[in-house]
PDB file of N, H, CA, C and O in Angstrom:
ATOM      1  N   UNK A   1      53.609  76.991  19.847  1.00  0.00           N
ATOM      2  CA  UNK A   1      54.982  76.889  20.321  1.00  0.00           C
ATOM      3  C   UNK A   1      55.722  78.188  19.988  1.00  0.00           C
ATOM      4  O   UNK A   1      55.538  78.725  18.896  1.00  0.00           O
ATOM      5  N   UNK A   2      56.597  78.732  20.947  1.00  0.00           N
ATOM      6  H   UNK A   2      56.747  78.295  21.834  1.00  0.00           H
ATOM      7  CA  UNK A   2      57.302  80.408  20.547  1.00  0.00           C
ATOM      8  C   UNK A   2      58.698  80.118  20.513  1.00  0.00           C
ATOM      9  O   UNK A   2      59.398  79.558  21.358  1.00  0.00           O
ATOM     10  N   UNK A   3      59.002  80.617  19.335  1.00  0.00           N
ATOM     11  H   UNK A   3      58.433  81.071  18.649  1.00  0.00           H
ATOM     12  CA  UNK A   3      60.397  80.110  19.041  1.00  0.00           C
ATOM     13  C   UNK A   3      61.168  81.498  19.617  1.00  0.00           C
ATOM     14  O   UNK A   3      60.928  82.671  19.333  1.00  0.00           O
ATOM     15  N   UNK A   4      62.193  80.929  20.541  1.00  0.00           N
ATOM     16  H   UNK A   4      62.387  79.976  20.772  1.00  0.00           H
ATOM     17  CA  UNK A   4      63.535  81.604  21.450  1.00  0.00           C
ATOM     18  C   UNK A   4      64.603  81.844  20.454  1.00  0.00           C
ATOM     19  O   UNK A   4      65.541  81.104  20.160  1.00  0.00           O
ATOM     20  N   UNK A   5      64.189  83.405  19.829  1.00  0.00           N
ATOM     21  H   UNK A   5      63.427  84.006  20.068  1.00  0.00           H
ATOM     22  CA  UNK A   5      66.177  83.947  19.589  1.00  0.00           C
ATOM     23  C   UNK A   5      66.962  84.144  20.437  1.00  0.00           C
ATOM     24  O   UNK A   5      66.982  84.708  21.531  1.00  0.00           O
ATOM     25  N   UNK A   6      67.960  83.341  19.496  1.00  0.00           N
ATOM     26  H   UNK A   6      67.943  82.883  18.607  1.00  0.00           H
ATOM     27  CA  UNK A   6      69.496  83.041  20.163  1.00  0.00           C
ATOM     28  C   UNK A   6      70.274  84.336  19.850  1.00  0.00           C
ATOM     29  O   UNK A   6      70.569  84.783  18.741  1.00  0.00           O
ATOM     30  N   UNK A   7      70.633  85.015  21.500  1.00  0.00           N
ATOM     31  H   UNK A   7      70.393  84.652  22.401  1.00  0.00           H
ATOM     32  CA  UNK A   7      71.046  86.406  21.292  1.00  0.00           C
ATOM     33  C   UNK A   7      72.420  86.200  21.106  1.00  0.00           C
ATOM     34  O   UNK A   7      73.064  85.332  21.696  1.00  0.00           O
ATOM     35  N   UNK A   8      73.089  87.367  19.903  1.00  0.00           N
ATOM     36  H   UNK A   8      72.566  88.072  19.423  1.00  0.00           H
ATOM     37  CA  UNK A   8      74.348  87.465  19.084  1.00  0.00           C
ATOM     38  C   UNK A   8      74.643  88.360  19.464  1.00  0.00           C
ATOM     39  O   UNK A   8      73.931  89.358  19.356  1.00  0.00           O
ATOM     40  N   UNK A   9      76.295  88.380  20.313  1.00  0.00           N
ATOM     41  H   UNK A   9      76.874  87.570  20.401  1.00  0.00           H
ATOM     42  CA  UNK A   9      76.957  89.303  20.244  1.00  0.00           C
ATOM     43  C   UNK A   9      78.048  89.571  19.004  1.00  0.00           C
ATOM     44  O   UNK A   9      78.696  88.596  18.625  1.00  0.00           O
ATOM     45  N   UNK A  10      78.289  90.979  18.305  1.00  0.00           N
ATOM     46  H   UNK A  10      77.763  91.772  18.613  1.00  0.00           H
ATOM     47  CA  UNK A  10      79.337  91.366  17.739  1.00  0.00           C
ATOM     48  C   UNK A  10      80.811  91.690  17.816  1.00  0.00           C
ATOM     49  O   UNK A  10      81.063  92.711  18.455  1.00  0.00           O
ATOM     50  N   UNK A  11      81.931  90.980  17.256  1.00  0.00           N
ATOM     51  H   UNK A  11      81.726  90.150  16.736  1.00  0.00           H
ATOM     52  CA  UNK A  11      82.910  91.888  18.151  1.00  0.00           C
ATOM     53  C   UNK A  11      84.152  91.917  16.974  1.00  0.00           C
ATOM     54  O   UNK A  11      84.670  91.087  16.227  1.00  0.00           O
ATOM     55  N   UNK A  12      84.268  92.966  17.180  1.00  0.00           N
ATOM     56  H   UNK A  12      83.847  93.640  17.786  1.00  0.00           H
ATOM     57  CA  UNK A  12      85.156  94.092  16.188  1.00  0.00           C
ATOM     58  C   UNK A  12      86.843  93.768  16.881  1.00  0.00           C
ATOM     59  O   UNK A  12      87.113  94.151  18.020  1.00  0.00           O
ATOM     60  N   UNK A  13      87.439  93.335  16.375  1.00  0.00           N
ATOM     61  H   UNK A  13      87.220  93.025  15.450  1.00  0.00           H
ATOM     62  CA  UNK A  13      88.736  93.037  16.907  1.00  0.00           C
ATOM     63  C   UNK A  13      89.197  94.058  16.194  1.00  0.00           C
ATOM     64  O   UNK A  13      90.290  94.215  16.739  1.00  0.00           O
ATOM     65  N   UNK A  14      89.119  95.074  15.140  1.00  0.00           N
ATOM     66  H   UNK A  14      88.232  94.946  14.698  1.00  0.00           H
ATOM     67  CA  UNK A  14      89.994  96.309  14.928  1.00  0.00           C
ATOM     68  C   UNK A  14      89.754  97.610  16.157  1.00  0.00           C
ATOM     69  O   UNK A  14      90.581  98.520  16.220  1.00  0.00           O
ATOM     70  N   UNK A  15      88.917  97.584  16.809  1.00  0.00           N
ATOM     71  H   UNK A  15      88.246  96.845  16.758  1.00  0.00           H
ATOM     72  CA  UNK A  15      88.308  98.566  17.524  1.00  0.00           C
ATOM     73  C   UNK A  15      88.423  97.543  19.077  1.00  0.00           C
ATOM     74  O   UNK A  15      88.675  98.198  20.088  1.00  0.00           O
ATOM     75  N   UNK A  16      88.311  96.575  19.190  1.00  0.00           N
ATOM     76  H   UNK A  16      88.106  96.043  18.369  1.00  0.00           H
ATOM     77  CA  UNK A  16      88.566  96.018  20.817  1.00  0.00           C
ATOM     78  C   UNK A  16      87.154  95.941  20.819  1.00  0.00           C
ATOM     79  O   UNK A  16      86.949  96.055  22.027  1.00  0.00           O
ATOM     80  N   UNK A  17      85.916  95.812  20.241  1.00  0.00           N
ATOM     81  H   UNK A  17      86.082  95.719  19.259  1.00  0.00           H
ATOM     82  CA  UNK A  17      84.590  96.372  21.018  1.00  0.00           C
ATOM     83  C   UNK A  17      83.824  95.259  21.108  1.00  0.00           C
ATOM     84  O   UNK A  17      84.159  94.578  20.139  1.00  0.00           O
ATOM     85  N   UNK A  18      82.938  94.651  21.751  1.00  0.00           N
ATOM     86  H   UNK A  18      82.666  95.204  22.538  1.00  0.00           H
ATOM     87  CA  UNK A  18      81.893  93.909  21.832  1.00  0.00           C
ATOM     88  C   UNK A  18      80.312  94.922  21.726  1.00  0.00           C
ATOM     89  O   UNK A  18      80.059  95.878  22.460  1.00  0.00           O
ATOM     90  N   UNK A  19      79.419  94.387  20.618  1.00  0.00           N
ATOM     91  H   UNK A  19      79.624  93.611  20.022  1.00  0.00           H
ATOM     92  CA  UNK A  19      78.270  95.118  20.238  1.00  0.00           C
ATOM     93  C   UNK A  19      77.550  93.786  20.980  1.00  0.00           C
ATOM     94  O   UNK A  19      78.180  92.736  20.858  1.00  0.00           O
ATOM     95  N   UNK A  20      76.059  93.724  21.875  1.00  0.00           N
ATOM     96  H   UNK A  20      75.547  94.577  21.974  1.00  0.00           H
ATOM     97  CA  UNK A  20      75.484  93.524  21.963  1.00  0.00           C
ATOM     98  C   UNK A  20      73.994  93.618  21.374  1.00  0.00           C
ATOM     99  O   UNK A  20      73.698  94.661  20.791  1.00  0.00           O
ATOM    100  N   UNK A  21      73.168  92.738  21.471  1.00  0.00           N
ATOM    101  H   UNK A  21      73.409  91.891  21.944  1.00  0.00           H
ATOM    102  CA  UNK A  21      71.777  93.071  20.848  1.00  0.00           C
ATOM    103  C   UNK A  21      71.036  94.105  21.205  1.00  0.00           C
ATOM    104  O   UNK A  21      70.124  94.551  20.510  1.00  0.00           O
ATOM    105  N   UNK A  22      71.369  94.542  22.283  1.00  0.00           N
ATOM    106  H   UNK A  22      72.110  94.179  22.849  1.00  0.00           H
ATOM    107  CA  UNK A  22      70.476  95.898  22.429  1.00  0.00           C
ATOM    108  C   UNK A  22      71.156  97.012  22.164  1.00  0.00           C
ATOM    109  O   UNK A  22      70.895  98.069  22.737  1.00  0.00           O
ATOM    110  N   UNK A  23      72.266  96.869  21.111  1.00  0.00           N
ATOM    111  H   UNK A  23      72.478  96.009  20.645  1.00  0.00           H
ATOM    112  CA  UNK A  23      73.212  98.063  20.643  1.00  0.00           C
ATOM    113  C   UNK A  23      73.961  98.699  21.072  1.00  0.00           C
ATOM    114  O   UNK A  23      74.516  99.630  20.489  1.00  0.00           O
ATOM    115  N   UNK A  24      74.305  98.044  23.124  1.00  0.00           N
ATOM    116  H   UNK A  24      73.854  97.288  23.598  1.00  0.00           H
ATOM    117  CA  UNK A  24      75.310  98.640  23.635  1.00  0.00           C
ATOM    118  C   UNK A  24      76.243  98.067  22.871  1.00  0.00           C
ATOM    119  O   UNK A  24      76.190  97.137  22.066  1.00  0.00           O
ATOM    120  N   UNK A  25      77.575  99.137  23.447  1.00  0.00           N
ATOM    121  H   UNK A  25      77.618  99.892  24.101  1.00  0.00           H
ATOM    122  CA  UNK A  25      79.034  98.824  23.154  1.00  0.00           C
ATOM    123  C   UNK A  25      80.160  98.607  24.204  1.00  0.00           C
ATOM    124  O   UNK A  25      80.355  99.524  25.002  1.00  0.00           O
ATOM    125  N   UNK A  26      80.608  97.945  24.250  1.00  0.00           N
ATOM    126  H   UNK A  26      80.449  97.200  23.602  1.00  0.00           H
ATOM    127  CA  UNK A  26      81.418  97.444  25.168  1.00  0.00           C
ATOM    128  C   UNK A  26      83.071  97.272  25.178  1.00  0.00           C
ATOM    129  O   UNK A  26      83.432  96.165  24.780  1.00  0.00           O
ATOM    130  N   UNK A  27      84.476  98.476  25.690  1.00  0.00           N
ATOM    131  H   UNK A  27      84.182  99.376  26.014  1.00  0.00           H
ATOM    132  CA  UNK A  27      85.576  98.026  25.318  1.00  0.00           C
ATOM    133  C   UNK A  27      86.134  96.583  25.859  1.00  0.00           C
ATOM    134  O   UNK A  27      85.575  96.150  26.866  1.00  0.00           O
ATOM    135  N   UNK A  28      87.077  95.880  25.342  1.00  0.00           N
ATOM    136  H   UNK A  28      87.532  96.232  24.524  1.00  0.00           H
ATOM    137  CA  UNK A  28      86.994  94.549  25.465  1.00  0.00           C
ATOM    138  C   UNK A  28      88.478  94.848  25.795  1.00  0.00           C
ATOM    139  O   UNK A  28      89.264  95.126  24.890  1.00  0.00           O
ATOM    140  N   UNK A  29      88.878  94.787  27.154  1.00  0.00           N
ATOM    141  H   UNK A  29      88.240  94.561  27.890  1.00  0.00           H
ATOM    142  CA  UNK A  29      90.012  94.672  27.495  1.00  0.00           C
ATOM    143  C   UNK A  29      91.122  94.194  26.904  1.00  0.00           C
ATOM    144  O   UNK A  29      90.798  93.185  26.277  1.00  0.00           O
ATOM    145  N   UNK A  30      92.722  94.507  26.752  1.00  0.00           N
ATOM    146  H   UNK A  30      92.985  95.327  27.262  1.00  0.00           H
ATOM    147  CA  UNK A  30      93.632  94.143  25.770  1.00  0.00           C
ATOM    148  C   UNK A  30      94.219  92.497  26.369  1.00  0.00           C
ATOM    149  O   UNK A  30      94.517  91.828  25.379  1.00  0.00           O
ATOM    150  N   UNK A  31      94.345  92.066  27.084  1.00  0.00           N
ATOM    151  H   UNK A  31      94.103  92.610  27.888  1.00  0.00           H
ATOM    152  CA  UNK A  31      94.639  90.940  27.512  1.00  0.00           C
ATOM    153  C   UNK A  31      93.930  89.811  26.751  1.00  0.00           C
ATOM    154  O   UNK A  31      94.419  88.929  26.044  1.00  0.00           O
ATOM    155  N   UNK A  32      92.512  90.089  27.110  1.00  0.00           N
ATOM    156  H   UNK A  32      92.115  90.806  27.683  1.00  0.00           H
ATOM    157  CA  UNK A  32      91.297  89.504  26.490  1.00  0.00           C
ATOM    158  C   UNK A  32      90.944  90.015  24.822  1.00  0.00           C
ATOM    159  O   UNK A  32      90.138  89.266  24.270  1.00  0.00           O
ATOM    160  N   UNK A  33      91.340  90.939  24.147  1.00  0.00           N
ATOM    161  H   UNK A  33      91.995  91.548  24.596  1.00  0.00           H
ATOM    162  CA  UNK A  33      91.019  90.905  22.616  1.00  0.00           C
ATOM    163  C   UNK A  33      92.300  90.775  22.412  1.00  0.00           C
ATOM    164  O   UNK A  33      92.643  91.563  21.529  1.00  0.00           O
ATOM    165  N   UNK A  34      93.522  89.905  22.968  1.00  0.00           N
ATOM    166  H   UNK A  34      93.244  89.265  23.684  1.00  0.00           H
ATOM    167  CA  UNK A  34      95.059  89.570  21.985  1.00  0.00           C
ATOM    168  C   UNK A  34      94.539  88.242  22.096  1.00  0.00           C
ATOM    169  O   UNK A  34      95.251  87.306  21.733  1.00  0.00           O
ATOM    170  N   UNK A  35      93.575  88.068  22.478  1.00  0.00           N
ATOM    171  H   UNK A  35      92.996  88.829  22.773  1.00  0.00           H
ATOM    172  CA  UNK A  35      93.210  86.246  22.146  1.00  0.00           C
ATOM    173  C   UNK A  35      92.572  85.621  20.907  1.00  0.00           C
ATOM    174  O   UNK A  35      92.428  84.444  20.575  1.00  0.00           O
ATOM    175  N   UNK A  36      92.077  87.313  20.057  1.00  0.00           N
ATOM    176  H   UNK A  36      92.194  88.269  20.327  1.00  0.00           H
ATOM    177  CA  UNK A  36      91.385  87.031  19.082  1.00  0.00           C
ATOM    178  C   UNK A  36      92.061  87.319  18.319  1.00  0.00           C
ATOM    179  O   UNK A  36      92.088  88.546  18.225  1.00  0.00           O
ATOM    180  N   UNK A  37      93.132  86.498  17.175  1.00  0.00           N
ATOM    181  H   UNK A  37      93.109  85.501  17.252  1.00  0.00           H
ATOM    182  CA  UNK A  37      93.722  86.938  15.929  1.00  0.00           C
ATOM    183  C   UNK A  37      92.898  86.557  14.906  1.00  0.00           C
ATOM    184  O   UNK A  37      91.752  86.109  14.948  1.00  0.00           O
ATOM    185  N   UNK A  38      93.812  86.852  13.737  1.00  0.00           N
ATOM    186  H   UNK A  38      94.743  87.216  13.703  1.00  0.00           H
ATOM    187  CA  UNK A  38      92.930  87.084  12.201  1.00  0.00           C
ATOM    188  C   UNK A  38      92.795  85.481  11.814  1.00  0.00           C
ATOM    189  O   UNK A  38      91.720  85.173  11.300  1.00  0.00           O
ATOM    190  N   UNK A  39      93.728  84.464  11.996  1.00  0.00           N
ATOM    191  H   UNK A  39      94.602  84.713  12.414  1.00  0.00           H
ATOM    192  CA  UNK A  39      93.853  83.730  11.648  1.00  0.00           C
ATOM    193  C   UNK A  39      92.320  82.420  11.994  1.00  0.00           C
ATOM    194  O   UNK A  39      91.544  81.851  11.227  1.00  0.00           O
ATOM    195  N   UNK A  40      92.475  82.405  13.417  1.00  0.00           N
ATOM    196  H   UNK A  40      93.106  82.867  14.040  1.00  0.00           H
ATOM    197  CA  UNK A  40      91.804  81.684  13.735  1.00  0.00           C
ATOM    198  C   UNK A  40      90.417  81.950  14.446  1.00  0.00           C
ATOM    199  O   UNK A  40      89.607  81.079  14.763  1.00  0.00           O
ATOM    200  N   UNK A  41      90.291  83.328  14.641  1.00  0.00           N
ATOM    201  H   UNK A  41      90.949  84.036  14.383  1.00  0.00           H
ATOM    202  CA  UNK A  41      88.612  84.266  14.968  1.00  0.00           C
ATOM    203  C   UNK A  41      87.948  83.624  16.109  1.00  0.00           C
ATOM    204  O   UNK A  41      86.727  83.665  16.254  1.00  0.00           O
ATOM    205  N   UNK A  42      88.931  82.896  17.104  1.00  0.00           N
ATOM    206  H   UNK A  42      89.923  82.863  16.985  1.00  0.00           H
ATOM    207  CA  UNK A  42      88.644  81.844  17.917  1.00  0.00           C
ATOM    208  C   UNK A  42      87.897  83.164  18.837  1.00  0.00           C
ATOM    209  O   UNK A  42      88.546  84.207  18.911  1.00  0.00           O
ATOM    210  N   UNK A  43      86.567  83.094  19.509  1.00  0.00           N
ATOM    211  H   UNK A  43      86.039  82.246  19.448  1.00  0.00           H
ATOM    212  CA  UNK A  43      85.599  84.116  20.698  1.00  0.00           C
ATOM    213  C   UNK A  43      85.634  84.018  21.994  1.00  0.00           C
ATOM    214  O   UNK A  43      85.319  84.835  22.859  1.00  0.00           O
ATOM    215  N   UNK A  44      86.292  82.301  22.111  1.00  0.00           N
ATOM    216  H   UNK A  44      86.548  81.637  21.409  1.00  0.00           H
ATOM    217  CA  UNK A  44      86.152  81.257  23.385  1.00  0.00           C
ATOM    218  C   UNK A  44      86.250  82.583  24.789  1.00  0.00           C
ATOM    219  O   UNK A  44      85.376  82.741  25.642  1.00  0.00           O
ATOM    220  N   UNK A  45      87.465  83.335  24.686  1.00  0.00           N
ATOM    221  H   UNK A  45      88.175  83.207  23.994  1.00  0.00           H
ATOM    222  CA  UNK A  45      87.864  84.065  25.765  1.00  0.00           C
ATOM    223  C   UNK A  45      86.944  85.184  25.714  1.00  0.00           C
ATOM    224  O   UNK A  45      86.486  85.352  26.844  1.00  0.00           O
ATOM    225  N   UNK A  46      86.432  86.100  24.805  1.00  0.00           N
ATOM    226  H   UNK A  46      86.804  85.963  23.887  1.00  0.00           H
ATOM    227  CA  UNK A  46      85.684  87.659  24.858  1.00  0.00           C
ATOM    228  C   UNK A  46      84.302  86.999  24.720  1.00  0.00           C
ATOM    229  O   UNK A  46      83.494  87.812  24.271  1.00  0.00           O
ATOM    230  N   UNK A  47      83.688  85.610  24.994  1.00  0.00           N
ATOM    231  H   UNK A  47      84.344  84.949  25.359  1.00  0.00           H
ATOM    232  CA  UNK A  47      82.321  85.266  25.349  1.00  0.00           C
ATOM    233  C   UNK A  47      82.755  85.076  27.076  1.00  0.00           C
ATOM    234  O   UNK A  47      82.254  85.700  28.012  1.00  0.00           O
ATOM    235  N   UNK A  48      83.748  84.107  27.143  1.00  0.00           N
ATOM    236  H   UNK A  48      84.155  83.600  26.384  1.00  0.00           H
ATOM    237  CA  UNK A  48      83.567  84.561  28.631  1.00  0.00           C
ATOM    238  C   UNK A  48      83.753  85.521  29.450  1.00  0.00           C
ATOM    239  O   UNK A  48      83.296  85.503  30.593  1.00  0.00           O
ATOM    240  N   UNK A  49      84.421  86.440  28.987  1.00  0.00           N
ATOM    241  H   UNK A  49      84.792  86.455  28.059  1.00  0.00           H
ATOM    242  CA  UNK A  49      84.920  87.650  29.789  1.00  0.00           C
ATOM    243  C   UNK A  49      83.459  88.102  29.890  1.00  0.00           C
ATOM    244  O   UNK A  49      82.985  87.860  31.000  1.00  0.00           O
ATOM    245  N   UNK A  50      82.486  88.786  28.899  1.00  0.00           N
ATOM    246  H   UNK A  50      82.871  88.983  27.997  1.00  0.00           H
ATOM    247  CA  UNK A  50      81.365  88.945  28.534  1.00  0.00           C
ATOM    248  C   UNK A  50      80.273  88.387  29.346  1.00  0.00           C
ATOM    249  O   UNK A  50      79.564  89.113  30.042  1.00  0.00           O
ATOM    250  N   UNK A  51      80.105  86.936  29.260  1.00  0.00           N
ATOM    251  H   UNK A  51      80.681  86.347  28.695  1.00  0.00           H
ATOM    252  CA  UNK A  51      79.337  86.217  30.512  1.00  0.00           C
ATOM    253  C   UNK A  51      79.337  86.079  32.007  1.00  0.00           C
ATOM    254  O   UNK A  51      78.372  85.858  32.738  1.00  0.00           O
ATOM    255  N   UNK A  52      80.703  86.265  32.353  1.00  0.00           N
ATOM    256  H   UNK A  52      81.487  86.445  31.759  1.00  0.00           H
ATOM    257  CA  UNK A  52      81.167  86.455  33.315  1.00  0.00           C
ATOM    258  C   UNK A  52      81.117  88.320  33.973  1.00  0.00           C
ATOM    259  O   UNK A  52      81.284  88.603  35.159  1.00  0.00           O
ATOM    260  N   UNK A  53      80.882  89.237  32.983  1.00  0.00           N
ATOM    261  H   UNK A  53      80.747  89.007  32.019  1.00  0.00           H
ATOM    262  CA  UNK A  53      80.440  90.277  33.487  1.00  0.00           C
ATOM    263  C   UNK A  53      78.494  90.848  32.953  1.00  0.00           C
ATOM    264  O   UNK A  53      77.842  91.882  32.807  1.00  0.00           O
ATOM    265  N   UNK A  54      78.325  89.356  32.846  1.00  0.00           N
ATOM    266  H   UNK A  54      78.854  88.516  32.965  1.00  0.00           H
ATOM    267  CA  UNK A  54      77.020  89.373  32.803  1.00  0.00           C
ATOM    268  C   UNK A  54      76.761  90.325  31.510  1.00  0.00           C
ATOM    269  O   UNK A  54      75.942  91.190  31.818  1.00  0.00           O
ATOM    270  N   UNK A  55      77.087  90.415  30.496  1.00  0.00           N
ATOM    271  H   UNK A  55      77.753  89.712  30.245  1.00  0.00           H
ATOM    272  CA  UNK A  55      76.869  91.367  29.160  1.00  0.00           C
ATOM    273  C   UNK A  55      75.989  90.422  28.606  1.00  0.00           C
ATOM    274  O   UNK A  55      74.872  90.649  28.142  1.00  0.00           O
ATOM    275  N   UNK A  56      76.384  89.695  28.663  1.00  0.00           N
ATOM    276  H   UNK A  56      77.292  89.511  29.040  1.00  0.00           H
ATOM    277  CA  UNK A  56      75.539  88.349  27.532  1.00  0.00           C
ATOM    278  C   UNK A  56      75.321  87.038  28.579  1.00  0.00           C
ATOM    279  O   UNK A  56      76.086  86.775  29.507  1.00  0.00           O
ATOM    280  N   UNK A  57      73.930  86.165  28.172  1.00  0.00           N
ATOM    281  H   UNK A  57      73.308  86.379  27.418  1.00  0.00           H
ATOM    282  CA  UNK A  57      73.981  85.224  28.910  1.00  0.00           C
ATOM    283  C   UNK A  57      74.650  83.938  28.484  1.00  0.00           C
ATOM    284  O   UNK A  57      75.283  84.176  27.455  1.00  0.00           O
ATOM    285  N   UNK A  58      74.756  82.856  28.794  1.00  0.00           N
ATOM    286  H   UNK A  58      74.242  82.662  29.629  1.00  0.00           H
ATOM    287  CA  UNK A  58      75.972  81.848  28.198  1.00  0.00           C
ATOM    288  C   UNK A  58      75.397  81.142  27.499  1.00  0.00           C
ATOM    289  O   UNK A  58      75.883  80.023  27.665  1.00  0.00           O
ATOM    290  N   UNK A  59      74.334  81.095  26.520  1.00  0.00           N
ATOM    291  H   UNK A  59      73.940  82.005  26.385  1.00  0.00           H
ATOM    292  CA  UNK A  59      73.755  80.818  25.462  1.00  0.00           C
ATOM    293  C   UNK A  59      73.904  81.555  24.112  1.00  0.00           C
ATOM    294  O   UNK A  59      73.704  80.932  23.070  1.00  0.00           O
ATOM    295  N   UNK A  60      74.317  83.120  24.091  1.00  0.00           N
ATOM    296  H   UNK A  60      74.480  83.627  24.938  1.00  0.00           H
ATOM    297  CA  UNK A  60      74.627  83.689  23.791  1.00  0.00           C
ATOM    298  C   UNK A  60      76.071  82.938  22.318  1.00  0.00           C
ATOM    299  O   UNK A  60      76.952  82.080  22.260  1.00  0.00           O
ATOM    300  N   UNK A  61      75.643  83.657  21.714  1.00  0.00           N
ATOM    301  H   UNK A  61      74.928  84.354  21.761  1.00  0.00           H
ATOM    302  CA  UNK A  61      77.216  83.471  20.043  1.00  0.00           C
ATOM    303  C   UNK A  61      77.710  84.693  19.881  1.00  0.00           C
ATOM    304  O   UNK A  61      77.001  85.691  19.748  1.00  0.00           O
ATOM    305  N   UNK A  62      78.895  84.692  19.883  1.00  0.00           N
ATOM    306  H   UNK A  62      79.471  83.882  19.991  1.00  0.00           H
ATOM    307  CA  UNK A  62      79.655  85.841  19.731  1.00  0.00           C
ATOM    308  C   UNK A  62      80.802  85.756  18.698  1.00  0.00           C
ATOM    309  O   UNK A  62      81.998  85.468  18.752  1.00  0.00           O
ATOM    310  N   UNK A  63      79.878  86.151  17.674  1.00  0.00           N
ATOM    311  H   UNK A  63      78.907  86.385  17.630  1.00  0.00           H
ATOM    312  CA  UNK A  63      80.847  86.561  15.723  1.00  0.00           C
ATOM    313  C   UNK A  63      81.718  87.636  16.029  1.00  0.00           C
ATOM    314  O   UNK A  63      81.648  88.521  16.882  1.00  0.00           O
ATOM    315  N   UNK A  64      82.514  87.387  15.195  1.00  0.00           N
ATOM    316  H   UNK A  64      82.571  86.669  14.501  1.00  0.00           H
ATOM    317  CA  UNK A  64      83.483  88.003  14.295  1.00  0.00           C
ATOM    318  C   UNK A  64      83.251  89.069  13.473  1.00  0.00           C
ATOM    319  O   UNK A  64      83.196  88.657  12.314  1.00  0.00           O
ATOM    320  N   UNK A  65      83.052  90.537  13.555  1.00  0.00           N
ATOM    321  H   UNK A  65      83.097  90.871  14.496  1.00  0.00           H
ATOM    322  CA  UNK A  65      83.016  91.339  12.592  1.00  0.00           C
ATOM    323  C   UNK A  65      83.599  91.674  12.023  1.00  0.00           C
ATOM    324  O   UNK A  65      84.188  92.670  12.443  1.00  0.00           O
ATOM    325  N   UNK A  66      83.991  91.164  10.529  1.00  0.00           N
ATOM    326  H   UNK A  66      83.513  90.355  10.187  1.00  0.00           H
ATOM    327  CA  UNK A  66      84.800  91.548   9.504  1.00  0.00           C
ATOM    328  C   UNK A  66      84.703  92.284   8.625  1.00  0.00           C
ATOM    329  O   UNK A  66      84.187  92.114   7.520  1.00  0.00           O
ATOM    330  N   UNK A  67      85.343  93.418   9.189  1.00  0.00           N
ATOM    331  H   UNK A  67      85.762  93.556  10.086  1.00  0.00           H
ATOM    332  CA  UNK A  67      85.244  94.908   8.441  1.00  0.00           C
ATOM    333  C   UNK A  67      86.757  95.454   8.240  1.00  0.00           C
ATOM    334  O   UNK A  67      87.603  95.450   9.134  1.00  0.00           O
ATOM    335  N   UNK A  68      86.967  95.937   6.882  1.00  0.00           N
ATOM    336  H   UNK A  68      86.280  95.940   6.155  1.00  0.00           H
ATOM    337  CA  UNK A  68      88.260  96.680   7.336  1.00  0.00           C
ATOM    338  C   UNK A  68      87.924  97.594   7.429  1.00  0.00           C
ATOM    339  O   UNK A  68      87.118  97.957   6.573  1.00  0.00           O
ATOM    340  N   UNK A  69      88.493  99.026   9.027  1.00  0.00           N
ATOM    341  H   UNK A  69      89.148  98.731   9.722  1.00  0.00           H
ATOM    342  CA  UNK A  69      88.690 100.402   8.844  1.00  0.00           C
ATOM    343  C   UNK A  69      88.898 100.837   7.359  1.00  0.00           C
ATOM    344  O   UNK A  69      88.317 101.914   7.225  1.00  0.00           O
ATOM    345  N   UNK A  70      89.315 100.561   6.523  1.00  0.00           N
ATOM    346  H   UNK A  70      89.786  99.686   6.632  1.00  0.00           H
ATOM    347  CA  UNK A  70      89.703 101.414   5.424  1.00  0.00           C
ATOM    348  C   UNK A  70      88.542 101.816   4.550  1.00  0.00           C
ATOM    349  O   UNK A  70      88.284 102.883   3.993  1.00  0.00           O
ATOM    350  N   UNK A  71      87.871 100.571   4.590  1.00  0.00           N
ATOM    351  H   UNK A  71      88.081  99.704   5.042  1.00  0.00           H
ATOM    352  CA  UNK A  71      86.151 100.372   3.986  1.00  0.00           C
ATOM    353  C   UNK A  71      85.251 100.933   4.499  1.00  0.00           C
ATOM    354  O   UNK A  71      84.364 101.324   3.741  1.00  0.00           O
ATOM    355  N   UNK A  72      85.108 101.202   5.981  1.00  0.00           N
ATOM    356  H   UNK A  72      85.829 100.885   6.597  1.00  0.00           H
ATOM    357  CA  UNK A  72      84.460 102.143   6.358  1.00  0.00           C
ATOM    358  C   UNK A  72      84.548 103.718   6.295  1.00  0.00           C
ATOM    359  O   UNK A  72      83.539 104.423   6.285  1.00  0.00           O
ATOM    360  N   UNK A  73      85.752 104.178   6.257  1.00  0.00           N
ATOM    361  H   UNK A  73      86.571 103.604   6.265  1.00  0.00           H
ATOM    362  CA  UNK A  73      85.992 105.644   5.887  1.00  0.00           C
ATOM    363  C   UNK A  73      86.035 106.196   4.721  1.00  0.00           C
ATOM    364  O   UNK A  73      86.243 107.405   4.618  1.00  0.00           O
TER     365      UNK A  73
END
């Protein structure tokens, strides 16, 4: 039996970006990343925008990358 990974998208709400598994990067339109605040990390809208431009298929999970800019520089 071959076990199917479940492909993960990344997405950086300080930067707007969606990371995919094959390491593209993707800007995530502002309409569509003011849907993602700190509070509630809700993806519902930047998985579909995403599926709907075929980036990811709709099986696909799309986390929250929690990084601060400050930590990275």
């Amino acid at each position: 039996m071959t076990a199917k990974q479940e492909m993960i998208a990344l997405y950086c709400p300080e930067l707007k970006e969606l990371m995919i598994d094959s390491g593209r990067v993707f800007r995530v339109p502002e309409p569509i990343a003011a849907t993602v605040d700190q509070e509630s990390l809700d993806t519902r809208y930047v998985k579909a925008w995403a599926v709907m431009h075929k980036l990811i298929p709709g099986t696909a999970s799309v986390t929250v990358l929690e990084v601060q800019l400050s930590e990275v520089a």
